[in-house]
N, C-alpha and C positions, 0 to 999 in steps of 0.2 A: 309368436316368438321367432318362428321360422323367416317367416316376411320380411322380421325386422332386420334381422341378421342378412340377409340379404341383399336387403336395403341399402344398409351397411356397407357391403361391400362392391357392389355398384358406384357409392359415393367414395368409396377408397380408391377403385379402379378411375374415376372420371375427376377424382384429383391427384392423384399421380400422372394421370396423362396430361392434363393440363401441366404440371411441375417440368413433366418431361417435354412438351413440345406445346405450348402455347399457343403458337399458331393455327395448330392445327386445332386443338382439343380448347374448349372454352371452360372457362373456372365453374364448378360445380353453385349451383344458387344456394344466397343466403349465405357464402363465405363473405367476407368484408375484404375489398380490391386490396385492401391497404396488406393485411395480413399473409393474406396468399404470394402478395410479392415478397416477402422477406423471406419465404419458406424457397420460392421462386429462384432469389440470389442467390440464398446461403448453400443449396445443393449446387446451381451452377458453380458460383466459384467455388469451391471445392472440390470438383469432379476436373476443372481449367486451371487451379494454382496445380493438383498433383501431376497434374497431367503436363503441365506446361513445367514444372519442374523437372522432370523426366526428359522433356524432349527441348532443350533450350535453343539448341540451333535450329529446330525445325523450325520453330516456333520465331525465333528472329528473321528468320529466311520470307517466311511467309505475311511478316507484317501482323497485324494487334486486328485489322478488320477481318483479312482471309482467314486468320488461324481461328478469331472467336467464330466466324461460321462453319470452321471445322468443327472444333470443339463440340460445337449444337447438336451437329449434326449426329457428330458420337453418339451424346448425350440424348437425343429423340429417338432414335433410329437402335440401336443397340443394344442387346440382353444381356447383361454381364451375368456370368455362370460363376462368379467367386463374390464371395464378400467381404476379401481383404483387399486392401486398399496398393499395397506390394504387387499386386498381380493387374492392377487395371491397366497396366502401359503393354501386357501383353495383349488383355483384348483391345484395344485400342489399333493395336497392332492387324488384331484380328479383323478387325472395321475396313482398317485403309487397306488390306489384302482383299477382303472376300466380299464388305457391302458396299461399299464406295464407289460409286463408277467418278473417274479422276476427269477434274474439270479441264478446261481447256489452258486455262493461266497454270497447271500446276505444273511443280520442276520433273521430270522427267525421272529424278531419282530420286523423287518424295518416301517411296516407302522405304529404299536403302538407308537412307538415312536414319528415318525412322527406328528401323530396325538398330542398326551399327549405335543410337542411342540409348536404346532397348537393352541393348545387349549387357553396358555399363550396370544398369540397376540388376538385371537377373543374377551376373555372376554376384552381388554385391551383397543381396540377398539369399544366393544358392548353400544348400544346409549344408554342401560336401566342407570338407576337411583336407586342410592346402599335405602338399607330401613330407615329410620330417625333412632333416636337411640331408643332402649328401654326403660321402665320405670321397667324392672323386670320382670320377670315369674308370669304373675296374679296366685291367688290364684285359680281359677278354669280352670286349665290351661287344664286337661283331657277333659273340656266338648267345648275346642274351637278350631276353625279349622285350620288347620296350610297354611299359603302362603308362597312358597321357593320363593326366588329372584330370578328373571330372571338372576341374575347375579353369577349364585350359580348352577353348575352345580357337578351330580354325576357322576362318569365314572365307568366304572370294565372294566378291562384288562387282559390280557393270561399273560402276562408277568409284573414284577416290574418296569413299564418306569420310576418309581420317582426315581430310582437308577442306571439306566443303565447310564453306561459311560465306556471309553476307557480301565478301569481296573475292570468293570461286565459286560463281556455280557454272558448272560446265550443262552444255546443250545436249550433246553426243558421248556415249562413253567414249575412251579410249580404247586403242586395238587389246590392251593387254589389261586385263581385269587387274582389281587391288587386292592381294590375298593378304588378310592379319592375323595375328594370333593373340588372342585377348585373353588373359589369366588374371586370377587370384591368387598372389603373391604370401608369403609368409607373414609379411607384413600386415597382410587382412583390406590391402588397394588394390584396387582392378589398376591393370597395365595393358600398355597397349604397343604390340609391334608390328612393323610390316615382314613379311614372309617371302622370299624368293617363292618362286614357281616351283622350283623343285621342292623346297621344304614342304610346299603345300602339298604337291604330291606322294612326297614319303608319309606323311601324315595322313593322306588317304589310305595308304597300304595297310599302315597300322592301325587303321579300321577295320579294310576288308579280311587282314589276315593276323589275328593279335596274336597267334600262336606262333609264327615263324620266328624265328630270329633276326638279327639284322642285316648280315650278312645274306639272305636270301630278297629282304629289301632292296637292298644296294646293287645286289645283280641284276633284280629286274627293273628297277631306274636307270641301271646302264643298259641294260637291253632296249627299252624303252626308247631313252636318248640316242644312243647310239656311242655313249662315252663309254670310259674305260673303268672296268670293275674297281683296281686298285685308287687311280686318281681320287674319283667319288669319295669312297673311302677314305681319305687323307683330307677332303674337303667336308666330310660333313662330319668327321669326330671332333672338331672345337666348336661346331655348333649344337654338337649333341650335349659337350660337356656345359656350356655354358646354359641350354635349357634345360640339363638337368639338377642344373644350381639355382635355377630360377624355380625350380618344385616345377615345371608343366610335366617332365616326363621323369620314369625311372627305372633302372636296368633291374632287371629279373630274372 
């Protein structure tokens, strides 16, 4: 009984690997060719429609030959640690960062992109809960502390992902990165904005320091820059008010 069970599972193991990587791994004997391929296709395409749903511009970028050797490659090469089908474009993710060594044809900001497409389904899927609505920008809005939505994330990137498509692919980044702000809306729609540099960086702060208020933000932006505490202040309260209409951020 011991043997069998065994047996068993040697034959499970040397037809999964064949399923997974064919080339390498040969159909276990006494399967019938004709059957093993239909098992063969229906896991690939299914592992390359969700995946190639998820990532659509990569996926046109690269053309239907490069992307399906991508795909494979995932697919042979790769242990996915979930078994929800919502999370594969993360390990996926996990693939073109950490086992992939990038070919020589590939664009330079394959995984940015990747990722900045990634990011659409996470927030899309993410369990959090958008902020209720506002009542307005309190009147002492510099002396209170700000909380970003879980739902409300900042990115900066080497390259312009929010524009790359089959008629922009840039070679070289540009001097000055793309910083965005991608949220989950009231609505229950991912949104997509571009971020000044400064915005980017007061959003750092109210990472590293979420207890201060805002007013200690803004001085050390101006200290930073080198501009003037008050101006600042005048320029970034209808960007506050307006993100805090949009639920990313809230006065506390």
């Amino acid at each position: 009984m011991v043997e069998t069970g065994f047996a068993f599972q040697r034959l499970q193991r040397a037809f999964t690997s064949h399923l997974r990587d064919p080339d390498r791994f040969p159909a276990p004997a006494g399967v019938p060719p004709e059957r093993i391929a239909i098992y063969r296709e229906l896991l690939y395409n299914n592992i390359e429609s969700f995946i190639g749903n998820g990532f659509p511009v990569t996926k046109r970028i690269l053309g239907e030959e490069r992307w399906n050797v991508l795909v494979r490659d995932f697919f042979a090469r790769h242990v996915c640690t979930t078994p929800y089908f919502s999370e594969i474009g993360e390990e996926f993710l996990a693939y073109l960062e950490q086992e992939r060594e990038a070919g020589r044809d590939d664009p330079p900001f394959l995984f940015e992109l990747a990722h900045y497409e990634w990011v659409e389904l996470a927030l899309a899927v993410h369990p959090g809960e958008a902020f209720s609505r506002p009542i307005g920008l309190p009147l002492d809005w510099l002396d209170r502390r700000v909380e970003i939505s879980p739902l409300a994330w900042h990115l900066a990137y080497r390259f312009p992902v929010h524009r790359i498509g089959p008629d922009f692919m840039p070679n070289v980044p540009p001097q000055m990165p793309s910083f965005l702000l991608v949220y989950r809306g009231r609505d229950e729609r991912v949104h997509f904005l571009e971020s000044p540099p400064l915005l980017y960086r007061l959003f750092e702060y109210f990472d590293e320091s979420g207890t201060s208020p805002l007013r200690k933000h803004i001085e050390r932006l101006a200290a930073e820059t080198g501009g003037d505490t008050l101006m600042l202040s005048r320029q970034v309260e209808p960007v506050l008010a307006d993100l805090d209409e949009r639920g990313i951020l809230r006065f506390v």
